[in-house]
DOBA-299438 format. One record per residue (C-alpha): x, y, z; residue in one letter. Coordinates in steps of 0.2 Angstrom, whole numbers, padded with zeros to 4 digits, always signed. Layout:
REM residues N
XYZA/...
This chain:
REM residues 694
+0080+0949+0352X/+0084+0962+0364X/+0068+0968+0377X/+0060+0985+0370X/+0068+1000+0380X/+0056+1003+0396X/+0063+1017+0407X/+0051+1028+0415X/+0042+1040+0405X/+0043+1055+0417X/+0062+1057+0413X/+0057+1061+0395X/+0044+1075+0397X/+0058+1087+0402X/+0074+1085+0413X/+0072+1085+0431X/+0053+1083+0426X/+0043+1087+0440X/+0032+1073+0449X/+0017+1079+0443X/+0018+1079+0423X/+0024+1062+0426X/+0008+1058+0438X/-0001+1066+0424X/+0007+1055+0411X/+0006+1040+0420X/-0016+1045+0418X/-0013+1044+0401X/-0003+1027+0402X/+0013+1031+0398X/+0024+1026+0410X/+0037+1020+0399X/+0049+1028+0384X/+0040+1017+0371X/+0021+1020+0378X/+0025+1039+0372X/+0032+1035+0358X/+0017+1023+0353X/+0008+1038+0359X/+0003+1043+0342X/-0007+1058+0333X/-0026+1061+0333X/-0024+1075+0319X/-0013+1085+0313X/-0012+1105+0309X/-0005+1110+0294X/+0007+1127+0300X/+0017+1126+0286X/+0010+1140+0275X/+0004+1156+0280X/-0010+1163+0271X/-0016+1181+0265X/-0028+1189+0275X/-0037+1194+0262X/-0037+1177+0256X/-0041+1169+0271X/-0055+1181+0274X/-0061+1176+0257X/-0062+1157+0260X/-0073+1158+0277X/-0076+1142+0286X/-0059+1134+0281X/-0046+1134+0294X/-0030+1145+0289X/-0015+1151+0298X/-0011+1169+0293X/+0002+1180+0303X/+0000+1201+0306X/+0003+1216+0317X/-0009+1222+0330X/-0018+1237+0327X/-0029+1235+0341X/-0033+1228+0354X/-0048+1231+0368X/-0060+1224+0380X/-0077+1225+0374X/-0093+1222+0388X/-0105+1218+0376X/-0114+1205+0372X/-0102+1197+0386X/-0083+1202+0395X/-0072+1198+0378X/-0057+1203+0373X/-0056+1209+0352X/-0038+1211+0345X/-0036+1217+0327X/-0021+1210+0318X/-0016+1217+0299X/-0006+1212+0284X/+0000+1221+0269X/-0017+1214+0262X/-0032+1218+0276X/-0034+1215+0293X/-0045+1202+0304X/-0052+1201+0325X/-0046+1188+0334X/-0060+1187+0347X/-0057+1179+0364X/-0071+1174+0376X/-0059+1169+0390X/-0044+1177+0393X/-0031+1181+0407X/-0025+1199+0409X/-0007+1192+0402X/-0013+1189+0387X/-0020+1207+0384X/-0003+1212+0387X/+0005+1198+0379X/-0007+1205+0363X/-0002+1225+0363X/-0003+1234+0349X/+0014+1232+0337X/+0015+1214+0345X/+0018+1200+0328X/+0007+1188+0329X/+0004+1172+0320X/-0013+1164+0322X/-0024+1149+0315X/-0043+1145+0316X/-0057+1142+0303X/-0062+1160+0297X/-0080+1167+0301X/-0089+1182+0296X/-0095+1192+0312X/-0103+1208+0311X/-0089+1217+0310X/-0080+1207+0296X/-0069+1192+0294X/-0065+1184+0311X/-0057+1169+0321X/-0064+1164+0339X/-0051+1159+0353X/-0037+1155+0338X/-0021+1147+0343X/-0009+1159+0342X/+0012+1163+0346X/+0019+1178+0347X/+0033+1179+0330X/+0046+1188+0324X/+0045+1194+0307X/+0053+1183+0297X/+0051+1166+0309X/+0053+1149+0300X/+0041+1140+0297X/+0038+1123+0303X/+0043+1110+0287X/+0030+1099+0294X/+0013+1095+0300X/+0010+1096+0314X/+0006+1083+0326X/-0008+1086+0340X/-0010+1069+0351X/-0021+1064+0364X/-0018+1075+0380X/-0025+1075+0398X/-0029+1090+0410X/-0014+1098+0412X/-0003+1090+0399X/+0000+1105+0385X/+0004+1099+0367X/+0020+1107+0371X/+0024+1095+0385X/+0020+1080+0375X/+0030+1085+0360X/+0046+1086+0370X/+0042+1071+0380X/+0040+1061+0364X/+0055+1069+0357X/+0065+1064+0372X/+0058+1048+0372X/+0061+1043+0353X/+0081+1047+0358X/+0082+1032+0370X/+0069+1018+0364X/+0078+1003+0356X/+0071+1003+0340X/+0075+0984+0334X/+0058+0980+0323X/+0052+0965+0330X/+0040+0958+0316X/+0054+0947+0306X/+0059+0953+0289X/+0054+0937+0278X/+0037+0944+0286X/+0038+0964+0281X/+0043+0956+0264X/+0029+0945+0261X/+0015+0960+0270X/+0024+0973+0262X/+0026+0981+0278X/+0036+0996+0281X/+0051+0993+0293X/+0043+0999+0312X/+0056+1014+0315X/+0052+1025+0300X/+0035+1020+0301X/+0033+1028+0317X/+0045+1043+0314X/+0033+1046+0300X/+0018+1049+0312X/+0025+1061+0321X/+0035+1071+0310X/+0027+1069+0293X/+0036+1077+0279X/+0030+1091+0268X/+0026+1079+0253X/+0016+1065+0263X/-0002+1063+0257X/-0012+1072+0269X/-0027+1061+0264X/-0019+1044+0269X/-0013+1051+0285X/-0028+1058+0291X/-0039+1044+0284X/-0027+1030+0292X/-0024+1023+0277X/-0005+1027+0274X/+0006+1013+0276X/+0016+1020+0292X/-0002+1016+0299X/-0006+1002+0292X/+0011+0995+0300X/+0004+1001+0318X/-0012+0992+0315X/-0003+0978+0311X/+0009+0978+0326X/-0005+0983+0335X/-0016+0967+0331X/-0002+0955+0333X/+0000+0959+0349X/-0015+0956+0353X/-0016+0941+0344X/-0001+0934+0348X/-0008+0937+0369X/-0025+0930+0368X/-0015+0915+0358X/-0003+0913+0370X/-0016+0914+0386X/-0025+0897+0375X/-0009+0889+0376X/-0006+0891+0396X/-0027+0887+0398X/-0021+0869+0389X/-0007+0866+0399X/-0018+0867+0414X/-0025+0848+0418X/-0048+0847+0417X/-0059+0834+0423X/-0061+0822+0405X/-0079+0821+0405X/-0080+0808+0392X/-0094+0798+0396X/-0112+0801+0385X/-0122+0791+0394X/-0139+0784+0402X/-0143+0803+0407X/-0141+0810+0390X/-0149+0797+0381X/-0164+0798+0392X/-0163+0819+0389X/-0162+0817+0371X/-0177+0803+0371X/-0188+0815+0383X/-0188+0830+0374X/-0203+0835+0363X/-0195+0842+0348X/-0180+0836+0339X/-0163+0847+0340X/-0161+0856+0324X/-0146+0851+0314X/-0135+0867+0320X/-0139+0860+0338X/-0133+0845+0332X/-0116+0850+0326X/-0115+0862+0340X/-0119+0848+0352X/-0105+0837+0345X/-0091+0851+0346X/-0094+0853+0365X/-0095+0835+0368X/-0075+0833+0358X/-0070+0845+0369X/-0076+0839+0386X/-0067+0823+0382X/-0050+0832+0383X/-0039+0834+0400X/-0037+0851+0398X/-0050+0864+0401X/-0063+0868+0387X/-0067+0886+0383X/-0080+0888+0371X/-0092+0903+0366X/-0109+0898+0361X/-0119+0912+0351X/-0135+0908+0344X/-0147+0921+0338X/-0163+0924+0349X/-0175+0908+0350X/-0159+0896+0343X/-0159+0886+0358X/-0144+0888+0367X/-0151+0881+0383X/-0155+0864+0377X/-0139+0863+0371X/-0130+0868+0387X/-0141+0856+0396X/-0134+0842+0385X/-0116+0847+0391X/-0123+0847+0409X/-0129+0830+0405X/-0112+0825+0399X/-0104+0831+0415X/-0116+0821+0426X/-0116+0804+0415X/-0096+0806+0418X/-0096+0808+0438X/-0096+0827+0443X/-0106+0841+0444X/-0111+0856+0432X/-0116+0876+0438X/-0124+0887+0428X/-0123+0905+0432X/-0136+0919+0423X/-0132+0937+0426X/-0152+0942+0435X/-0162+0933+0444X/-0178+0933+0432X/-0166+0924+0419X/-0157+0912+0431X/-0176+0908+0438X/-0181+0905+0419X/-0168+0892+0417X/-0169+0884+0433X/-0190+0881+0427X/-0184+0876+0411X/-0169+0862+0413X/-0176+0856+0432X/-0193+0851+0422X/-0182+0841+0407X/-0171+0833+0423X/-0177+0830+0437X/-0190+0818+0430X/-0175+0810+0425X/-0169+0808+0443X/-0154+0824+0443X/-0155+0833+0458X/-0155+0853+0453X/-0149+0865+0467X/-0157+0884+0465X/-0145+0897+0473X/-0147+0915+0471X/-0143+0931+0484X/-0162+0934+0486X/-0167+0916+0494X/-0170+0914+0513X/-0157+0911+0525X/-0160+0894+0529X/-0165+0889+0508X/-0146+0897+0504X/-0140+0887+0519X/-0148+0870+0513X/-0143+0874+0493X/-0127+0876+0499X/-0124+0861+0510X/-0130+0851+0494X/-0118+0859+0483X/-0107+0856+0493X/-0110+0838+0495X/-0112+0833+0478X/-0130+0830+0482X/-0135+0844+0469X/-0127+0838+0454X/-0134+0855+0444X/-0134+0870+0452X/-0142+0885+0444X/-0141+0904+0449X/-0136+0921+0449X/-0118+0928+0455X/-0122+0921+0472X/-0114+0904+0464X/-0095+0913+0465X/-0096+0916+0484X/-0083+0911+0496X/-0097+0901+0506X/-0103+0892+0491X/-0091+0875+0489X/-0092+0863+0476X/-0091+0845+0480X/-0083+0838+0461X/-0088+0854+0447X/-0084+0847+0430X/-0091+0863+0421X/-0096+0878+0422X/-0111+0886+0409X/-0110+0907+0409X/-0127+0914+0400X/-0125+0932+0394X/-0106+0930+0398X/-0102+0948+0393X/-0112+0954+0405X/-0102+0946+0419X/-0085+0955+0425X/-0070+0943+0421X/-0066+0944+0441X/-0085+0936+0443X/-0080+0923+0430X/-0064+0918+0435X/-0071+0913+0454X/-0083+0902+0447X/-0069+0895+0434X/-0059+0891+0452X/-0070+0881+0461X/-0064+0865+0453X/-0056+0852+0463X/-0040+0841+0463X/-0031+0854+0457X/-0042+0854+0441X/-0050+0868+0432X/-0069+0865+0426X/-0074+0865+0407X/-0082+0882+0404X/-0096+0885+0391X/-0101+0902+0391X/-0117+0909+0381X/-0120+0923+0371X/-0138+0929+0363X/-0131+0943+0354X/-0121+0936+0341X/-0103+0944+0338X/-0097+0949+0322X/-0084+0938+0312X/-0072+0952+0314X/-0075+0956+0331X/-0074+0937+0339X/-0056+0935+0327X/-0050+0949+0336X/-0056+0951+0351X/-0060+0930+0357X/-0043+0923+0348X/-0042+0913+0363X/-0059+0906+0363X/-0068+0893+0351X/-0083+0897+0345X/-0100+0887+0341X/-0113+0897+0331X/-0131+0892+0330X/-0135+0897+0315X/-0152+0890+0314X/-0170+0892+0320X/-0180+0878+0326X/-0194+0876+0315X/-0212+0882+0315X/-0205+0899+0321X/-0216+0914+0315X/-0208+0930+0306X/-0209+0944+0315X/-0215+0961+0308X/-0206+0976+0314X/-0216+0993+0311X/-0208+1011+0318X/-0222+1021+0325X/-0221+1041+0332X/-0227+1043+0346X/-0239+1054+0343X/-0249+1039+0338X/-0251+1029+0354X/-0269+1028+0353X/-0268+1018+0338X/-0256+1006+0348X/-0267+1004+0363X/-0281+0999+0351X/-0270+0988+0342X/-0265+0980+0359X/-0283+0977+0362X/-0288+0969+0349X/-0274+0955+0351X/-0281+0952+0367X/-0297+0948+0360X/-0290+0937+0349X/-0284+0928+0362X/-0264+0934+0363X/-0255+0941+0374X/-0242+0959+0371X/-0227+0966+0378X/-0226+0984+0381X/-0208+0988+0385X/-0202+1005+0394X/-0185+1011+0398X/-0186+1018+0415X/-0195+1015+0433X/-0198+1034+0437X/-0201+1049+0428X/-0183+1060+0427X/-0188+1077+0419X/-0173+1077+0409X/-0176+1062+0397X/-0196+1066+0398X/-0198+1046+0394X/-0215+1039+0399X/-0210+1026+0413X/-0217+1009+0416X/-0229+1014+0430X/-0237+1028+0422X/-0237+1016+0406X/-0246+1003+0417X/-0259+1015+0424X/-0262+1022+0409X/-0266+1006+0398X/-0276+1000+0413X/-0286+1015+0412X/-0288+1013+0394X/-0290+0994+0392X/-0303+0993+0408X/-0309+0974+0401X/-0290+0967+0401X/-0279+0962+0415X/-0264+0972+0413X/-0246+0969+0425X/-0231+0977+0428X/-0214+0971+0432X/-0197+0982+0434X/-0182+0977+0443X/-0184+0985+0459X/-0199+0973+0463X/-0196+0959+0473X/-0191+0943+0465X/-0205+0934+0472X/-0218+0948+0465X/-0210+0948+0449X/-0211+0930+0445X/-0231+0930+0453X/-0233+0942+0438X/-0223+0934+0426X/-0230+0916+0429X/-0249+0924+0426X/-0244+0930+0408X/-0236+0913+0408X/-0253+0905+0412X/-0262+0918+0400X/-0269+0926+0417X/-0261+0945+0413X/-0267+0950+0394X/-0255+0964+0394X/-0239+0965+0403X/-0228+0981+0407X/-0210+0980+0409X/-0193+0989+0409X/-0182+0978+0403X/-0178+0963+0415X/-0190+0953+0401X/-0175+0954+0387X/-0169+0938+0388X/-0174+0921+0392X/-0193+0924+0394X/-0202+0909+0382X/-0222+0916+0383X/-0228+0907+0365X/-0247+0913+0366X/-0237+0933+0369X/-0237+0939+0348X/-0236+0959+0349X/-0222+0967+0355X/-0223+0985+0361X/-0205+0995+0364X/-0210+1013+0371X/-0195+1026+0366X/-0188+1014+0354X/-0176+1029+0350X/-0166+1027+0367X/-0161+1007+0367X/-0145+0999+0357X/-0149+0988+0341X/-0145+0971+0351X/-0156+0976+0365X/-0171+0981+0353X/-0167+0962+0344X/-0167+0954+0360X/-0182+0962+0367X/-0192+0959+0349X/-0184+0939+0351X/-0198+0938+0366X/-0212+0938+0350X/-0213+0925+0338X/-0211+0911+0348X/-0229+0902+0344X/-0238+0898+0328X/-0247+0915+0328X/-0239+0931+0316X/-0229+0941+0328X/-0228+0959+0327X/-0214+0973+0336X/-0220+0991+0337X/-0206+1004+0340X/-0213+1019+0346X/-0202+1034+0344X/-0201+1053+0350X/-0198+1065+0335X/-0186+1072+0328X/-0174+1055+0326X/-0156+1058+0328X/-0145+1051+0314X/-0141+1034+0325X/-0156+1033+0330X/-0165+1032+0312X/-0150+1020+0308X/-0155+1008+0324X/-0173+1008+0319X/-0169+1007+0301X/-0161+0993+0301X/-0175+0983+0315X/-0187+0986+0299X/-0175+0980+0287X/-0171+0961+0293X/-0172+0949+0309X/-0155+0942+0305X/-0147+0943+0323X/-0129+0939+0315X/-0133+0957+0300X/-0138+0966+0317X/-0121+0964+0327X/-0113+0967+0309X/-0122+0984+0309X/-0121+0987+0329X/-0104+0986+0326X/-0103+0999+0313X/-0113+1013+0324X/-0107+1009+0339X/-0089+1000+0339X/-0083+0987+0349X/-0083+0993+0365X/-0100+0988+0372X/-0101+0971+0362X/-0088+0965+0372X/-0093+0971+0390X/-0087+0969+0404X/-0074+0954+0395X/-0063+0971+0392X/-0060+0975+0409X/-0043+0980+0411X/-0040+0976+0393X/-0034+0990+0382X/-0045+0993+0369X/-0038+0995+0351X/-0030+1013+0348X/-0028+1011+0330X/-0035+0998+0321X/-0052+0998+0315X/-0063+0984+0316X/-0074+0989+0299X/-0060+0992+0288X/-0045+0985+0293X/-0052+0964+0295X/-0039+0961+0280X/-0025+0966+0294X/-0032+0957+0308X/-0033+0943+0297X/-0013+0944+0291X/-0010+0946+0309X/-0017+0931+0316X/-0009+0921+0303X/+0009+0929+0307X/+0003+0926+0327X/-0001+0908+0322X/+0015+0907+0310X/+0025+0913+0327X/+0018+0903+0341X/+0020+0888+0332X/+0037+0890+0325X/+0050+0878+0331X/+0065+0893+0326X/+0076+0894+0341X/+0072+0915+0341X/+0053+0913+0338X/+0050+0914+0357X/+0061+0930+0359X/+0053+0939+0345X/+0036+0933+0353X/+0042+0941+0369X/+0048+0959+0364X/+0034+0960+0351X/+0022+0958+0370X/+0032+0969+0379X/+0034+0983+0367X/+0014+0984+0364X/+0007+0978+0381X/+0020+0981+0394X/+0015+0974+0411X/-0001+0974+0404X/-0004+0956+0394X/-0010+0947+0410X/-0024+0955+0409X/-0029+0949+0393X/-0025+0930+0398X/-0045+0929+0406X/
């Protein structure tokens, strides 16, 4: 199947196009013939009819297109420099008012002038009106356009204009070969890619204005697909290279892990269980493992990746795990170090805020192999940090890594060999979301709680309330519990008027003389902040005030109330994760939301839905639906395009017919399988697929 045409887009905007459309095209990422063509409308304007003035003046607050002579046309000083041009029919006459105008266009607009112009119709003091319409100078009797027409996606100084001829241009040299087979189109009902597309950009007069604006027409649906299966068939295709790339076989479950499993004082929950033996199948393999574990809050993820840890000692090499801050690395390091190093594992700590000569000395045992786990922060992937035999690699909170950051780590095997790579996640990822966007991943969900964990209850409180809070937190503490009170910023910023964590602080240790309260944020050092965090652990600190470095990884089971100042301003999987540091004892656990009035309509949703359930896996599902999948997937997207058309909520039937056709593909033995594979990638990513391949 021949390659999809890929001549440079600048020769389609114009002949002898100047260098700077084709700079400014290049911004929008179309570099190429058939990136313009794929360059497809984000609405469309109906010119197609011209409408009675009268009639249009009649039906205000719809757009309409009407076409007139001016009868006038002035600069007016007052309320503001505007220029007020009256344009009439046979019928009745309307202002077309411009607030910004250049002195060509007053005379562009002289009186006797025809003009055509469209807007949605108001009603202004002087009668019916349209501010800054789009307009074009006619002559009487000009056709009209036989269909709708297309507006697209522009950058500063790209005109529709511009991109209308270049697409034009551009849909005259692409080779249009469909590169989705035809036993497939038949089976899908898919329409053929060429007058699919064409569709798009030039609808006809009769297409159903609905299913074009909603998405749903079938041209669209044949984008979406085309779309996912490139996507697919790349994430699909970058599995496929990972296993021909030779891993360390970590086969052996040994003395170590059986001395783990024996020394632990609870027993693994049947989730961990399952979860347990999926990992420990894949380590056996020579090529590398790539596993996402997502478990709600409190699911025990950690136990789990120490298991694997254990799995890569008991078979000779060593394991890293890297967390993305220091309070959370720290946290892990307390945690696995006090479950083995009584079993004789020797656990390195490494992060960037360590001593010179402790770095130095972490280092050196990393690098002989004397540290057989080595827990940190970032400061793991640099260049002075060698590993004497890495087997695996453990990521918590992998999304907030950058892919660059992970793929150092992933390098530092040895003998040519690439480490096994577990990576974490506490906010769970929609079905949809992972089929889509971790094809090339396999996934382990812990779908389970350990038991004798307490429901929490969630309660949105106004602010104005406060008082009632403080006095809530108080009488916690004289229970004997301990509380959160959350705040989402350092210092005050006038524009957000947010209470900040010190004043918070001050405040409660105003109002609660007979308590010890503490504060940590981020900018504190780490040797402050864990001084704190340790006296909360101890039950030392009644209350503690924090920004938001206590979202994960924190385990304080005596803490049961969890106070979240301008609950309004966090996302849905923050507010669950914070709410997840509650709830972790025997004692009823309650999360107070405190809120500024009035709520925005995403904000009432957010909080709406932190009421309604705890279910960490219906969260995503709803975080997905307000907010889309950009900031699920975090820094993981870097450099990868984002979907342009499909849409995650109502086209999962598509993504799922796509990854069967991707599958269907990859492991076809048909002699032309690869070739379709191959125009199908470049035709949707270009040059760009290696970015999705981390």
């Amino acid at each position: 199947m021949p390659a999809t045409n890929a001549k440079p887009a600048a020769k389609a905007a114009a002949k002898q196009a100047p260098k700077s459309i084709e700079s400014k095209l290049a911004k929008l990422g179309l570099r190429t013939d058939m990136d313009l063509v794929l360059h497809l409308p984000m609405r469309y304007e109906d010119e197609t009819q011209i409408v009675p003035i009268r009639e249009a003046s009649l039906r205000g607050g719809h757009v309409s297109q009407v076409e007139g002579v001016v009868t006038k046309n002035e600069i007016a000083y007052k309320p503001r420099r505007q220029l007020l041009v009256t344009i009439a029919d046979e019928t009745s006459d309307i202002q077309l008012r411009f607030m910004n105008f250049y002195g060509s266009q007053v005379k562009q607009l002289a009186e006797g002038t025809r003009v055509r112009a469209r807007s949605e119709v108001r009603h202004g003091f002087f009668g019916a009106e349209m501010v800054h319409p789009v307009y074009k100078i006619v002559n009487e009797g000009a056709p009209l356009p036989n269909a709708l027409t297309p507006v697209y996606p522009a950058g500063e100084g790209l005109s529709q204009t511009i991109l209308r001829r270049a697409i034009a241009d551009a849909m005259k040299r692409v080779d249009w070969t469909d590169t989705v087979p035809r036993a497939v189109r038949e089976k899908l009902n898919l329409a053929e890619f060429q007058p699919a597309v064409r569709l798009l950009h030039y609808p006809p007069p009769d297409v159903d204005e609905h299913a074009l604006t909603e998405r749903s027409h079938p041209a669209w649906t044949r984008v979406k697909f085309d779309e996912l299966l490139a996507q697919q068939l790349s994430l699909k295709r970058a599995q496929q290279a990972r296993r021909e790339k030779g891993a360390p076989v970590l086969g052996a479950v040994g003395a170590l892990s059986a001395s783990f499993l024996e020394a632990l004082p609870f027993k693994l929950t049947n989730a961990q269980q399952r979860v347990v033996e999926e990992i420990r199948r894949d380590l056996r393999e020579d090529y590398p493992m790539q596993r996402l574990l997502q478990g709600d809050v409190g699911s025990g993820k950690t136990v789990v990746a120490a298991l694997a840890a254990a799995q890569a000692i008991d078979s000779g090499y060593q394991a890293a795990l890297m967390a993305p801050t220091e309070i959370l690395a720290e946290q892990h390091f307390r945690k696995i170090a006090a479950w083995m190093e009584p079993l004789g594992v020797k656990v390195a700590w490494l992060t960037g805020s360590l001593k010179k000569k402790e770095k130095t000395a972490a280092s050196e045992m990393t690098e002989s192999g004397e540290a057989q786990l080595v827990i940190g922060t970032h400061a793991l992937i640099q260049d002075t940090v060698q590993f004497a035999k890495l087997g695996l690699v453990l990521v918590d909170e992998q999304h907030r890594f950058g892919v660059g950051q992970r793929l150092t780590l992933r390098n530092k095997g040895s003998d040519g060999l690439v480490p096994h790579q577990l990576m974490m996640s506490a906010t769970p990822i929609p079905r949809t979301l992972a089929m889509t966007y971790y094809a090339d991943l396999e996934v382990s969900v812990i779908d389970e709680l350990p038991p004798g964990r307490t429901p929490i209850v969630t309660r949105a409180i106004d602010q104005n309330r406060r008082d009632e809070v403080i006095e809530r937190v108080h009488a916690a503490a004289q229970e004997g519990r301990q509380a959160y009170w959350v705040c989402p910023l350092i210092e005050e910023s006038e524009a957000l008027q947010l209470q900040t964590a010190t004043e918070t602080y001050e405040t409660l240790a105003q109002a609660l003389p007979d308590l010890v309260v503490g504060l940590v944020h981020g900018r504190m050092k780490p040797a402050e902040k864990q001084v704190i965090m340790d006296a909360f652990s101890a039950g030392e600190v009644h209350v503690l005030v924090a920004t938001t470095v206590i979202e994960v990884g924190v385990d304080v089971p005596n803490a049961s109330l969890m106070v979240i100042e301008h609950a309004e301003r966090f996302g849905l999987s923050q507010l669950h994760q914070l709410r997840g540091r509650v709830g972790r004892g025997s004692a009823a656990s309650v999360c107070l939301l405190l809120y500024q009035s009035p709520l925005g309509p995403v904000a009432k949703q957010r909080l709406m839905t932190m009421r309604e359930t705890t279910d960490g896996f219906e969260i995503a599902r709803r975080d997905l639906e307000i907010r889309g999948p950009g900031e699920f997937l975090g820094a993981r997207q870097s450099g990868q395009a984002m979907l342009r058309f499909a849409n995650l909520e109502t086209d999962q039937w598509i993504v799922e017919q796509a990854r069967d056709v991707a599958a269907w593909l990859l492991e076809s033995d048909r002699p032309e399988a690869e070739a379709i594979v191959d125009a199908h990638l470049q035709r949707w990513l270009g040059g760009r697929e290696e970015f999705l391949k981390v």
